[in-house]
C-alpha positions as CSV (number, residue, x, y, z in Angstrom):
1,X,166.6,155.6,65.8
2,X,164.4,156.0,69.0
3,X,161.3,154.1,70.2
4,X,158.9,156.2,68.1
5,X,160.6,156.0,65.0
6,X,161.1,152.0,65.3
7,X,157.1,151.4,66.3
8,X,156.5,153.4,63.0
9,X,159.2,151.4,60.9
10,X,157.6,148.2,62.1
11,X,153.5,149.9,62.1
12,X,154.0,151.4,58.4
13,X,157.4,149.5,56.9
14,X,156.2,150.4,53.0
15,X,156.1,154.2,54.3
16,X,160.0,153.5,54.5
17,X,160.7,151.5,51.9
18,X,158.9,154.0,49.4
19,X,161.0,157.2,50.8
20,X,163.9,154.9,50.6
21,X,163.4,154.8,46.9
22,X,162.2,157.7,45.9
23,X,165.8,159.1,47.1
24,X,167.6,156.5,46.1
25,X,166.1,157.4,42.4
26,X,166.9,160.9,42.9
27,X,171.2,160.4,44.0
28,X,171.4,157.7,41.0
29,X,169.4,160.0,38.6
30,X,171.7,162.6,39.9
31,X,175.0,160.6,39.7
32,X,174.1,159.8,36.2
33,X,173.5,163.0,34.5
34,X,176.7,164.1,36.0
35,X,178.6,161.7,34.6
36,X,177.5,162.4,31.2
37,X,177.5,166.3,31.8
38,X,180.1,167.2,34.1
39,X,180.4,170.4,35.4
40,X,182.9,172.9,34.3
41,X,183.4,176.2,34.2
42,X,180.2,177.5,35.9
43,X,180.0,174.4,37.9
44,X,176.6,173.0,39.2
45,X,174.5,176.7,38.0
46,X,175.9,175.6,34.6
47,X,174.0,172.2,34.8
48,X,170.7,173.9,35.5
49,X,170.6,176.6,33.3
50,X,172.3,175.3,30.6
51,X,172.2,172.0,29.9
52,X,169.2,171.0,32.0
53,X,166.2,171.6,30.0
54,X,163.8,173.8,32.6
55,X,160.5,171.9,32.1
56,X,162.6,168.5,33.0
57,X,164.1,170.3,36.0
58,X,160.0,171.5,37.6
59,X,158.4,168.3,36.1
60,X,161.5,166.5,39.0
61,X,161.0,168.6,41.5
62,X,157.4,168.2,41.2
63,X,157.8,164.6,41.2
64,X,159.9,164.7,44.6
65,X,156.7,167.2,46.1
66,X,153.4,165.0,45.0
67,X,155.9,161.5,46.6
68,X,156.3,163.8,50.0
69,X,152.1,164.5,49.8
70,X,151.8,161.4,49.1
71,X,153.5,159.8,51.6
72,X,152.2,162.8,53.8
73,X,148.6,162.3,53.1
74,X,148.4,158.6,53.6
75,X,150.0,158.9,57.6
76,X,146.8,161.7,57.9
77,X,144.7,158.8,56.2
78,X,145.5,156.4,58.8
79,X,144.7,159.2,61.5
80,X,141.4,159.8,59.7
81,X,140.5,155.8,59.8
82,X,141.0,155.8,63.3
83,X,138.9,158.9,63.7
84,X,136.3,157.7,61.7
85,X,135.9,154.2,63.7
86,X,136.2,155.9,67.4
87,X,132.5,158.0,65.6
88,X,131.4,155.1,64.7
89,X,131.3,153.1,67.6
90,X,130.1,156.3,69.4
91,X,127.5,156.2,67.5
92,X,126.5,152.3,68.2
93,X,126.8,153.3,71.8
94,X,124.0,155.9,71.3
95,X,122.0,154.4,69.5
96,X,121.8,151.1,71.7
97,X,121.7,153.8,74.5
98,X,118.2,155.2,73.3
99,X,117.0,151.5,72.6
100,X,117.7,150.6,76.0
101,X,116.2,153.9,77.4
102,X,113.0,154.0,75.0
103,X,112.8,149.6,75.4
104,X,112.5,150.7,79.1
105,X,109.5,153.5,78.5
106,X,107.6,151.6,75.8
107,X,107.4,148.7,78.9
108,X,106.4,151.6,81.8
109,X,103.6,152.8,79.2
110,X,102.2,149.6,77.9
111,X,102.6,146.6,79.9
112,X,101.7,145.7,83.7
113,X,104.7,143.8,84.6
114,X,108.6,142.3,83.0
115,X,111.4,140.9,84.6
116,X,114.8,142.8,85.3
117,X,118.6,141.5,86.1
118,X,120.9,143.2,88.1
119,X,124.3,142.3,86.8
120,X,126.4,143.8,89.6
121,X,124.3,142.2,92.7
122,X,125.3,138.1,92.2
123,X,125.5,135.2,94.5
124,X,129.1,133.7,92.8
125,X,131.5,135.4,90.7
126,X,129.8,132.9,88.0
127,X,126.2,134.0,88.5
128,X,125.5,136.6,85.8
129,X,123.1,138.7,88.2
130,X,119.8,138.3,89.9
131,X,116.6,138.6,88.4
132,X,113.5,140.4,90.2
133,X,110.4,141.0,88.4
134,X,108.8,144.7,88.9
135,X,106.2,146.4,87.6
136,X,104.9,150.5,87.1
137,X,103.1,152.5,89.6
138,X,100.0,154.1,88.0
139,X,97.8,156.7,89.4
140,X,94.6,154.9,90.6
141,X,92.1,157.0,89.2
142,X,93.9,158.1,85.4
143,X,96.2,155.2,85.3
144,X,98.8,157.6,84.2
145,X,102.6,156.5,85.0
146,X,103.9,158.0,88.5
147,X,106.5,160.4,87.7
148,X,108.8,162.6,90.0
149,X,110.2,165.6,87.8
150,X,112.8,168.0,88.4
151,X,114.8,170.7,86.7
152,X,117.8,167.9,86.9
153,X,116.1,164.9,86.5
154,X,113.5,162.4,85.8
155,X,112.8,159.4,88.0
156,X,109.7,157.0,87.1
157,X,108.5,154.9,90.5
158,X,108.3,151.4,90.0
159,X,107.5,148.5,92.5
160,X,109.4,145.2,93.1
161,X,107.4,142.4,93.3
162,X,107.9,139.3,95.7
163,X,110.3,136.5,94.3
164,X,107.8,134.0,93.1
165,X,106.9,130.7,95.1
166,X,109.0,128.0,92.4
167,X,111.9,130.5,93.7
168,X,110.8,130.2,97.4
169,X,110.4,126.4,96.9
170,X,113.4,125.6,95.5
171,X,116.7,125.4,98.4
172,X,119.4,126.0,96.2
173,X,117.5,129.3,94.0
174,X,116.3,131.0,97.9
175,X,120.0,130.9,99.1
176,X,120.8,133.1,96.2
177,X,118.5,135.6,97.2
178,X,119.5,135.8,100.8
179,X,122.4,138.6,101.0
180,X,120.3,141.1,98.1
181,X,119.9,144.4,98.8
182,X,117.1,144.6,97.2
183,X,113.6,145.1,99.3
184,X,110.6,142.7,97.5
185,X,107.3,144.3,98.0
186,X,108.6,147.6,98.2
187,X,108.9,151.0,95.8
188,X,111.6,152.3,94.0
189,X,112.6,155.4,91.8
190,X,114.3,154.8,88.5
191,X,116.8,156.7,86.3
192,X,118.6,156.4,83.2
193,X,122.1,157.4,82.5
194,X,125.6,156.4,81.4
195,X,123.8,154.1,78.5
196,X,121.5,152.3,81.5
197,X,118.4,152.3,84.0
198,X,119.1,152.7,87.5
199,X,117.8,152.2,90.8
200,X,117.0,153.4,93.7
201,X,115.0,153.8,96.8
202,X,115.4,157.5,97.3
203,X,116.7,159.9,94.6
204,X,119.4,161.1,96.5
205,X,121.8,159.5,98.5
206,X,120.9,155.9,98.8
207,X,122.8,153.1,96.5
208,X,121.9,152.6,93.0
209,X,121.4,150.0,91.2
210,X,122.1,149.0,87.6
211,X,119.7,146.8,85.8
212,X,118.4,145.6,82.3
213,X,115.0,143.9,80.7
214,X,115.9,140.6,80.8
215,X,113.3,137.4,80.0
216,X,109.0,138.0,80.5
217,X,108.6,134.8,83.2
218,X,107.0,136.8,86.5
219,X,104.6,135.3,88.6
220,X,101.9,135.2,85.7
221,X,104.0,133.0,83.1
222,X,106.5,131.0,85.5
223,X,107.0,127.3,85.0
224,X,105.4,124.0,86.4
225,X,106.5,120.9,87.7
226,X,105.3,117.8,86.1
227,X,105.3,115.9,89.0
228,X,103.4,118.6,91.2
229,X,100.8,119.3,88.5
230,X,100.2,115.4,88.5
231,X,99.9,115.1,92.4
232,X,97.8,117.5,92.4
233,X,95.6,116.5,89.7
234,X,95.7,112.7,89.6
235,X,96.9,111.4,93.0
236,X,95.4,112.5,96.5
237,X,97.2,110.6,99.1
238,X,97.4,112.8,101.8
239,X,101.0,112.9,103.7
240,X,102.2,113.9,107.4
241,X,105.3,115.9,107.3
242,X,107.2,114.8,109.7
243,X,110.7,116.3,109.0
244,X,113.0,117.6,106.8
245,X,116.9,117.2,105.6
246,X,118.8,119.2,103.4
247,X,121.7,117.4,101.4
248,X,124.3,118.5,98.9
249,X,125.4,117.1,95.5
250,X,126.9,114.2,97.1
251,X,124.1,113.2,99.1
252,X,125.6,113.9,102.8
253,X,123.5,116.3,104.8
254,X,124.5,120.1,104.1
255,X,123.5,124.0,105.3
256,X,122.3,126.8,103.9
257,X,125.4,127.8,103.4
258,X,126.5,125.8,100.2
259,X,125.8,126.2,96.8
260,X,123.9,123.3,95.8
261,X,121.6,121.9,98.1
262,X,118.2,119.8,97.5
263,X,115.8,119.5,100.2
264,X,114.1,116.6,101.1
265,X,110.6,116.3,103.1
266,X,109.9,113.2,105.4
267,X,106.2,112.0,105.4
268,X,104.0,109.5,107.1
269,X,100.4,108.2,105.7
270,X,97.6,107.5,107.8
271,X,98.5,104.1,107.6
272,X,101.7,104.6,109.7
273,X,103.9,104.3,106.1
274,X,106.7,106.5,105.7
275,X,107.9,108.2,102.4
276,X,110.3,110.9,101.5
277,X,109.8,113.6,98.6
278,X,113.4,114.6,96.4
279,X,112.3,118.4,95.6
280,X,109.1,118.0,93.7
281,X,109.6,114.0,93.2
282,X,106.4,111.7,94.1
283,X,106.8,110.2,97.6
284,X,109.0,107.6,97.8
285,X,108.1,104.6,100.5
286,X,110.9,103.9,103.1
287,X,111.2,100.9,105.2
288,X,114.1,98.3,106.3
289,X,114.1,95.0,104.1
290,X,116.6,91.9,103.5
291,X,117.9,90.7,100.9
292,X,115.6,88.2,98.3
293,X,115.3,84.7,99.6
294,X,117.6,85.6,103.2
295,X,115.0,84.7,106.6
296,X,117.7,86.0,108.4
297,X,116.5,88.8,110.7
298,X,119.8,90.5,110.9
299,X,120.7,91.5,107.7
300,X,118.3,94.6,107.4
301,X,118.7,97.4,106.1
302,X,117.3,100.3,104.9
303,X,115.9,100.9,101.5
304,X,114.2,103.8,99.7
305,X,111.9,102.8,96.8
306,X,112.5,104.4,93.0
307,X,115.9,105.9,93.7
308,X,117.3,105.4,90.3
309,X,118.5,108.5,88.8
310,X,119.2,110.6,91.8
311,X,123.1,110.3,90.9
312,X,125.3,107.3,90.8
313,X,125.1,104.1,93.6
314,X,127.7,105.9,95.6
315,X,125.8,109.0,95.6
316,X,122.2,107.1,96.5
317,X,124.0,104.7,99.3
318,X,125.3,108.2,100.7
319,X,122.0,109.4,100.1
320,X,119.6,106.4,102.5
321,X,122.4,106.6,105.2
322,X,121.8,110.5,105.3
323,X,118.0,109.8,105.3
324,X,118.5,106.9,107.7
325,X,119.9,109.3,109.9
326,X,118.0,111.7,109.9
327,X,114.8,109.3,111.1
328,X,116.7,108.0,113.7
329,X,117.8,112.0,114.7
330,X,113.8,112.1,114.6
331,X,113.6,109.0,117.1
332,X,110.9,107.9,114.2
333,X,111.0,103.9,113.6
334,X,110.4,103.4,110.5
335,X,108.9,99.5,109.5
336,X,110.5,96.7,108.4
337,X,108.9,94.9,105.9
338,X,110.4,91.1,104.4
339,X,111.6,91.1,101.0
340,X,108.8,88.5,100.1
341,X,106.1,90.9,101.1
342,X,107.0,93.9,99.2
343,X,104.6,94.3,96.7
344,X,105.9,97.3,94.5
């Protein structure tokens, strides 16, 4: 038995088993009438014109003919299954192929702006792809959608707008953004095929790029910090900056270059205070201090007001020698101030 012939046995054993049978039925059927008519003087011919009724002898060999169909019929039954799942799923392709390409259209005709992911330009192998907001070019004067036409094809010009400013704000989101291809401000043509939209900036030649609808944030709808809306709106201490000092997840100073990095701004008051800001944190005073109830006046050190929650004590010690650091990098001397006049 070959390699074919054992992937069937072990894909379709009852297949098997039922031929198995059915001849085994027809050798002891066989065996058995010869015993109790054996053959003589005609031999065999004898047995089936004789003493073999004919209507017994068709209604057995019709038997042995629908088994064969049968067996027959249900291998082109499993071919059929097969067949009829590989149309199916052809035919969920297509149709989530004209929802994509008419979800596309419905958003070129009817609204001014949506955000789109590129799911082969990422930062990390982790990052899913980056996200751009664009929106349709429209004739000035008929506001009709700006279409280039050919005999071939049909590209629709769109325009990709700048990354928004919580992006630009935000360290560790920017450095993401750094190595794209993709030109903000600028125009591109689009065209859909293999099941997607692409992109381009000329409609020959240049790379394309694939990208879906994704999320409606843009620059209209984009988030807001709640501790920038409430220095903005409730507090008005003006601030100095004075410097700034990127760090990474464990609070030692970092570059560009890494993953996760958080900026943080140094600032002075016009009363000669100094303060840093976490990202969008309030400004948090800075000064050198002792410890409660020491008059010593070499035990100082330095101290960062309302650290709690910017990791664990190793990560925040990590974090005010960084920051110490960097004033001193500065040649900015920061106050001292006794335990027993602190008044926050």
């Amino acid at each position: 038995m070959n390699q074919e012939e054992n992937d069937n046995l072990n894909k379709y054993p009852w297949k098997w088993l039922l031929a198995s049978y059915c001849w085994l039925s027809i050798l002891i059927g066989g065996c058995l009438y010869l015993t109790k008519y054996p053959p003589e003087a005609n031999g065999f011919l004898d047995i089936l014109t004789k003493n073999f009724n004919g209507n017994m002898f068709a209604g057995i060999l019709t038997s042995i003919y629908f088994v064969f169909l049968g067996l027959h019929l249900n291998s082109q039954n499993d071919n059929n299954l097969e067949n009829i799942r590989q149309i199916i799923e052809r035919w969920k392709r297509e149709r989530d192929s004209e929802r994509i390409y008419q979800r596309f259209l419905d958003f070129l005709k009817d609204e001014t702006y949506h955000d789109v992911r590129f799911p082969e330009i990422k930062s990390t192998a982790e990052c899913i792809g980056l996200s751009y907001t664009i929106e349709p070019v429209r004739e000035v004067k008929t506001g009709k959608l700006v279409v280039k036409k050919s005999e071939m094809k049909t590209h629709y010009l769109i325009k990709v707008l700048p990354l928004d400013q919580s992006i630009r704000d935000w360290p560790e989101q920017i450095i993401k953004y750094q190595n794209s291809p993709i030109r903000e401000d600028e125009y591109y043509f689009c065209e859909f095929y293999n099941g997607s939209w692409h992109m381009s900036s000329d409609d020959i030649g240049s790379p394309v790029y694939k990208f879906n609808l994704s999320g409606k944030v843009g620059p209209v709808e984009s988030s807001y910090n709640a501790n920038v809306y409430a220095l903005s709106s409730v507090f008005q201490t003006k601030y100095t900056e004075v410097g700034q000092l990127l760090i990474n997840e464990s609070g030692a100073p970092a570059n560009l270059i890494e993953e996760h990095v958080v900026v943080i701004l140094l600032l002075k008051d016009n009363e000669g205070n100094y303060f840093i800001k976490i990202d969008y944190s309030p400004a948090k005073k800075v000064y050198y201090t002792n410890p409660k109830n020491s008059f010593k006046t070499d035990d100082y050190f330095f101290y960062i007001e309302n650290l709690g929650g910017y990791g664990s004590p190793e990560v925040r010690k990590i974090l005010a020698h960084s920051v110490e650091d960097r004033f001193r990098e500065l040649s900015i001397k920061v106050p001292s101030v006794p335990w027993y006049k602190i008044t926050s």
